[in-house]
N, C-alpha and C positions, 0 to 999 in steps of 0.2 A: 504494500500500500504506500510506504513512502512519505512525499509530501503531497499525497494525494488522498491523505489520513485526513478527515473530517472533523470537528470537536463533534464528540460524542454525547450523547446522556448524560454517562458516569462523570467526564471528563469536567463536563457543565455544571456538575452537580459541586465537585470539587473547587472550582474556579471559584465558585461565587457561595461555598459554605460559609462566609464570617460577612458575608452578610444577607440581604431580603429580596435576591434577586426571583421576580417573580416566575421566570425563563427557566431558572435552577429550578424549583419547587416543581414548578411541571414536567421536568425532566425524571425528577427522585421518583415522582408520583406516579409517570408513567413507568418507569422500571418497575417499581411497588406492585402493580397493576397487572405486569407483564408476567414476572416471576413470584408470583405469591404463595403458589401451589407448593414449590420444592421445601419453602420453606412451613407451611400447613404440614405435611409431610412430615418434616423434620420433629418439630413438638409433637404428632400423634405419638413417633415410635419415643417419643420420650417416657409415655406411657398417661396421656391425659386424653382424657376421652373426647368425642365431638363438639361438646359445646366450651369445654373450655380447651380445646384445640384453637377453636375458632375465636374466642375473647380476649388468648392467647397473642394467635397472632394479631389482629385487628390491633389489641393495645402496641404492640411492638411495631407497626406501624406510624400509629399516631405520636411514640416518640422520637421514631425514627424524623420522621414531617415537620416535627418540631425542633428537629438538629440537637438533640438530647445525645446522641451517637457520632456525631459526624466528625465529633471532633476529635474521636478516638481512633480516627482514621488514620493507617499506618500508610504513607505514602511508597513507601517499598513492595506492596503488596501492592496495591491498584487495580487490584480487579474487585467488581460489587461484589462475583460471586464469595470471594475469599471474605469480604469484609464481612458483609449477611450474615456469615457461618458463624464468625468470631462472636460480632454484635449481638447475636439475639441468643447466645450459649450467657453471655453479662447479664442480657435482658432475663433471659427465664432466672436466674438464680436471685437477682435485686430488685426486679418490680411485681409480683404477685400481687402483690397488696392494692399498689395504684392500680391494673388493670383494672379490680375487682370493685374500686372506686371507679374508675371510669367507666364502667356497667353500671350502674350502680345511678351515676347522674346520665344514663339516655343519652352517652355520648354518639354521635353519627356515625357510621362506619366508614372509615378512611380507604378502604377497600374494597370494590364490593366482593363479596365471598360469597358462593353458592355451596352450602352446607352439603344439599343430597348430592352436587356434585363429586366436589372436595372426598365426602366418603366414599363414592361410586371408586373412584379412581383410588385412592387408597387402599382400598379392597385389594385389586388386584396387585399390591404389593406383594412378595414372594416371602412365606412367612419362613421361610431360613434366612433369612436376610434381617437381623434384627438391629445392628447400627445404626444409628440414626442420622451419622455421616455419610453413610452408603446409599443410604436412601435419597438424603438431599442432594447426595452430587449426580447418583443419576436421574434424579428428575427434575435438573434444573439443566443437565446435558439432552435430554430428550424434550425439554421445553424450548432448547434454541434450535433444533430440528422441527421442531413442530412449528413455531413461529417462523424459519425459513420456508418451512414448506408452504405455509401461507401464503407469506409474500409473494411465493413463486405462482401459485394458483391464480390470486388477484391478476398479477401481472399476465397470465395467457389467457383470464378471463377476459379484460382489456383488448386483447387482443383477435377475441372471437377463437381462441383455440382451447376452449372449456373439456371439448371431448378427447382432444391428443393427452393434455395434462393426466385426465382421468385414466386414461389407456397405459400410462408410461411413466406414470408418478412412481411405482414400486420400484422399478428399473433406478431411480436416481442417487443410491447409496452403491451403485456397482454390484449390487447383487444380479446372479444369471438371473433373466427370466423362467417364473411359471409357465408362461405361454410362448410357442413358439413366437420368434421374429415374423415369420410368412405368416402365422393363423393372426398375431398383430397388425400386420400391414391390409389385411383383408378386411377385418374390423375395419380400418383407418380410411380403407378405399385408396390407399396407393401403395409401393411398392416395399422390398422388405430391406431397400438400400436407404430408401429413404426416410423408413422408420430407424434404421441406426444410426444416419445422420441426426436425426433428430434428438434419439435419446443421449448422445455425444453432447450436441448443444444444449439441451434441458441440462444433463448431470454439470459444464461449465457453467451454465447460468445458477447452478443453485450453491457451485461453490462458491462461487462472487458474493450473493447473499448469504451465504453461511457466515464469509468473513465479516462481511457486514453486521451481520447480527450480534455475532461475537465481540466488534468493534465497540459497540454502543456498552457493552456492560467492563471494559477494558479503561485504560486512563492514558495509555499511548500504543503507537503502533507497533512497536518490539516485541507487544506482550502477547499481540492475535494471534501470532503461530505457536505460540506454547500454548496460548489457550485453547486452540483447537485441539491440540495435537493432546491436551488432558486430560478434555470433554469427550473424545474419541475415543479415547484409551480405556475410560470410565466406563464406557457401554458393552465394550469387546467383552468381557464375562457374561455380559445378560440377552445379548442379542438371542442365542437359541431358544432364549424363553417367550422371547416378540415373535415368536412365528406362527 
């Protein structure tokens, strides 16, 4: 990426912590927003059940929005994901108390959180897996595939090519195809050269936004390819069991 590295979320977030910049606050808020799940996740397997999972996190949010955290931000590190893990490991041992006050006065939720969701997906956590570390890195590593894959979909929606996306989206982690290439391209209505053109160009358009994605929770661009290459490596034990 270079000097073609963008300020980021995180980056924004950092710039303007000391003081009310309105630009930062919407930046934390939207990360908050994006990755809240990994970290829902994280306090279940702590062992607190759904509603104070959820009052949980919401309160660690709301201190988070209030720069109660930010200042405890170790600039050598610079990635949110790293900082999140640290921060809300302080949060659960020192604010119990406030959360349950700020439930307590009907405070608004800083997040919104879908409770049946939240547990839908928790469920299928793998119950030999009981870290609670393990848990939040891979599903904060499968939340920036999942929001790349988004972007990726918008983007061929835009573009009137809704049905190639949908035919070719599995193909984009380099895994062999389920279905042949030829039974593919008959589907598609053209040929079976032109469907491997194609999934060539989808899998480089999704690495582009991979990095991207990745960018935005980073604080410079040195740190993209270690972060991919961490996020990556995070999933390789679990992949058999996504299938």
């Amino acid at each position: 990426m270079g000097s073609e590295f963008v300020t980021t979320s995180w980056s924004q977030v950092l710039a303007a912590r000391s003081g009310s910049s309105t630009e930062s606050r919407e930046a934390l808020a939207s990360l908050c927003q994006a990755y809240w799940y990994p970290l829902y996740a994280f306090v279940r397997r702590q062992g607190y059940d759904p509603d104070e999972a959820r009052d949980l996190t919401q309160g660690y949010f709301a201190m988070l929005l209030e720069r109660k955290y930010l200042d405890d931000f170790d600039p050598e590190v610079g990635r949110f994901r790293a900082f999140l893990k640290t921060s809300v490991k302080h949060f659960l041992s020192k604010e119990r108390d406030r959360v349950r006050a700020l439930k307590r006065g009907g405070r608004a939720e800083i997040v919104p959180l879908d409770p049946s969701d939240a547990e839908t997906r928790y469920g299928h956590e793998p119950v030999d897996r009981t870290n609670p570390e393990e848990v939040f890195e891979r599903q904060w590593a499968l939340m920036v595939l999942e929001r790349t894959m988004t972007r990726l979909r918008r983007e061929l929606e835009d573009q009137g090519k809704s049905k190639e996306f949908e035919h070719l989206k599995n193909l984009l982690t380099g895994a062999e195809p389920r279905v042949p290439y030829q039974k593919l391209a008959t589907e598609l209505g053209t040929s079976e050269g032109a469907v491997k053109t194609s999934v060539h160009r989808l899998r480089r358009r999704f690495g582009e936004l991979l990095r991207t994605e990745v960018a935005e929770t980073v604080r410079s661009p040195e740190q993209v390819d270690d972060e991919l290459r961490y996020l990556l490596g995070v999933l390789e034990p679990w992949e058999p069991k996504r299938a």
